[in-house]
C-alpha positions in Angstrom: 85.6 125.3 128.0 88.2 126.5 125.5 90.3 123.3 126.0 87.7 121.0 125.9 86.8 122.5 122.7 90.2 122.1 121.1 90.0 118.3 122.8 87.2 117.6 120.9 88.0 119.5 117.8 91.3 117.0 117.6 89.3 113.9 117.6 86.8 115.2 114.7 90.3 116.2 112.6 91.9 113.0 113.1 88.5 111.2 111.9 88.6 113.6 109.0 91.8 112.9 108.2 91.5 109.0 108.3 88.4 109.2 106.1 90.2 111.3 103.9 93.2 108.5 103.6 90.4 106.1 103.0 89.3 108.0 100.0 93.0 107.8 98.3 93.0 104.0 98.9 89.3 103.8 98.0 90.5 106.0 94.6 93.5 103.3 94.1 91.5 99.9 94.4 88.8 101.5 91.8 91.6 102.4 89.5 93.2 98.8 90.2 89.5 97.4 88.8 88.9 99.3 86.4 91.8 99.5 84.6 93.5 96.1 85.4 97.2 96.2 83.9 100.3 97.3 85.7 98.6 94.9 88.7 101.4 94.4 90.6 102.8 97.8 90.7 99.1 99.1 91.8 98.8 96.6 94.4 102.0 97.5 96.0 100.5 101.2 96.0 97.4 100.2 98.0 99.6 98.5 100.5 101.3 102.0 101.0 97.5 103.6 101.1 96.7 101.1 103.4 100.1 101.2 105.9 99.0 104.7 106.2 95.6 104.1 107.3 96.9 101.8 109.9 99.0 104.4 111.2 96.3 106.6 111.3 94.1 104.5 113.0 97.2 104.0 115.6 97.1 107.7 116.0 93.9 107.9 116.7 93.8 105.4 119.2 96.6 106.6 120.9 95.2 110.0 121.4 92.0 108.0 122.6 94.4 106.8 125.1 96.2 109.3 126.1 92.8 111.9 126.5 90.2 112.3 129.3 88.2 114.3 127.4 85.9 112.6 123.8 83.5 114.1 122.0 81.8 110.8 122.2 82.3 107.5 123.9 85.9 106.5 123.9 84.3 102.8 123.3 81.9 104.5 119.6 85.3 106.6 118.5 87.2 103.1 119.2 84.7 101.0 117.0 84.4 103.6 114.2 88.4 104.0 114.1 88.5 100.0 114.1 85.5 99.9 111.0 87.1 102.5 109.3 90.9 100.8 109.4 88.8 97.1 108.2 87.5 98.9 105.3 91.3 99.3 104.0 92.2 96.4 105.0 89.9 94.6 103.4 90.4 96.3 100.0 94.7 95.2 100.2 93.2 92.1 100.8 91.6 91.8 97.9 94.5 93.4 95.6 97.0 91.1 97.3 94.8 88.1 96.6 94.6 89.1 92.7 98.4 88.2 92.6 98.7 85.1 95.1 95.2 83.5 93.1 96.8 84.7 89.9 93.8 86.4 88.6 94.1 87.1 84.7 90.4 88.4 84.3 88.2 90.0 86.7 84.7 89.6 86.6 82.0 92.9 86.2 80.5 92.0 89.4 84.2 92.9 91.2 84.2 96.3 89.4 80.5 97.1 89.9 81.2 96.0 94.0 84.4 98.4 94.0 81.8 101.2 92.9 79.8 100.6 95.4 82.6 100.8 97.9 83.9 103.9 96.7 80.7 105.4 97.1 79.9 104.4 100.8 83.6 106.1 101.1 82.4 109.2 99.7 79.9 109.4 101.6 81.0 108.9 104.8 83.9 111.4 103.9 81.1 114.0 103.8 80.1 112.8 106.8 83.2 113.0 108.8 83.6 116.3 107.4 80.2 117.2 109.1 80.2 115.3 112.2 81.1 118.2 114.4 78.3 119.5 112.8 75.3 117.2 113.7 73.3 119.1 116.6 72.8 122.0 113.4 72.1 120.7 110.7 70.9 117.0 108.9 74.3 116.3 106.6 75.0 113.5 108.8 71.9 111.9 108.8 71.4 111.7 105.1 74.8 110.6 104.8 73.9 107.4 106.9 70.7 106.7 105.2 73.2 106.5 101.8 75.5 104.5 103.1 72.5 102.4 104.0 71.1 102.6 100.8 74.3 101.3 98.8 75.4 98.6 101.2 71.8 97.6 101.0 72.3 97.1 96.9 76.1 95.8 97.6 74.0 93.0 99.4 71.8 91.6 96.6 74.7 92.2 94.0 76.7 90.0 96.6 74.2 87.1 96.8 73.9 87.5 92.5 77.2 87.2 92.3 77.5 83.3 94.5 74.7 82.4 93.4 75.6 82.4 90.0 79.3 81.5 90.3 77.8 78.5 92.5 75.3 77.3 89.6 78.0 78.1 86.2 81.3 77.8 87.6 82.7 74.4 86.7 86.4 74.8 87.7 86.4 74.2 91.7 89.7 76.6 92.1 88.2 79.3 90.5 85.2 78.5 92.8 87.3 78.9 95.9 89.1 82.5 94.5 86.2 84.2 93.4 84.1 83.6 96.6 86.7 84.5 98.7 87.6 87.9 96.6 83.3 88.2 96.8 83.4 87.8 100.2 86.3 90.7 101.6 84.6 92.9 98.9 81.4 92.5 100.9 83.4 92.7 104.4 84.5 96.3 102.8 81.1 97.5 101.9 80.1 96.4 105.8 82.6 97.8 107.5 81.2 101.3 105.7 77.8 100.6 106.8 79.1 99.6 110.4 80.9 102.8 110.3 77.7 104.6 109.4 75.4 102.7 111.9 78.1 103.3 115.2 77.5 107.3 114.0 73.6 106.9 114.1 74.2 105.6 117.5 76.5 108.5 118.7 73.8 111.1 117.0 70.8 109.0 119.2 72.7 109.3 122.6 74.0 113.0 121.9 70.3 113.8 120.4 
């Protein structure tokens, strides 16, 4: 019983630790948005952020691999590590494209989305940090009805935001760049809530 504790106790670390990476990257993109000089030398620090995330993600999986014994399903700690690695991705996306589109000016509704994101990230750092936790006490739980919550308001800012670059936006390249930065922000702010909602399912087959 011993070793399957330590088993399990690796798989909640590693799942700490990646959200934990997330956070720094999260951090990084929200400092890229917020304070938007010295763009290419930020971008080039989320890709290292990011490169480290897929490393963790690589770690995790090969432990998945190389384990018989899961806390969980090896198929829910494979689609949480995969959710959790898309969120990252997704944010270097976004930097990167600020440099190949040539962005000059972003747009409040890219800074507002990035808060959004960084705030699903908190909160499912808390909830990694808990997760172990679940059968005593609710942390968990009120961490996914956040992450809920604020993907929920992403949403409508993310239809705002189309609608009005569809209906003002005169310039058809600027069109194209700003929907496509709109949509990976959006993918970001899903993958958090996907993350959240594979949890909920974990916590309702362990309940």
């Amino acid at each position: 019983m011993i070793g399957v504790k330590k088993k399990e106790d690796e798989f909640f670390q590693l799942l700490i630790d990646f959200a934990d990476k997330i956070v720094r990257a999260g951090e990084a993109f929200l400092d890229l948005v917020s304070k938007y000089e010295d763009v290419a030398d930020k971008v080039a620090g989320l890709k290292v952020l990011e490169t480290e995330c897929d490393m963790q993600a690589h770690k995790i999986l090969t432990a998945l691999n190389a384990s018989f014994i899961t806390p969980f399903d090896r198929e829910d700690i494979y689609s949480i590590t995969k959710q959790m690695d898309d969120i990252v991705d997704s944010l270097e996306e976004v930097a990167n494209r600020f440099i190949v589109f040539d962005v000059k000016k972003l747009r409040p509704e890219c800074l507002t989305m990035a808060t959004y994101i960084m705030q699903a990230i908190g909160e499912l750092e808390i909830l990694f940090h808990h997760l172990s936790e679940v059968k005593k006490n609710k942390v968990v739980n009120k961490q996914i009805i956040e992450v809920n919550r604020i993907e929920n308001e992403g949403d409508i800012l993310y239809r705002k935001a189309l609608t009005e670059l569809f209906r003002d936006e005169k310039d058809p390249i600027e069109l194209i760049k700003w929907k496509h930065l709109y949509e990976q922000l959006e993918t970001s702010l899903d993958s958090c809530e996907n993350v959240a909602n594979i949890v909920e399912g974990v916590i309702m087959k362990y309940a």
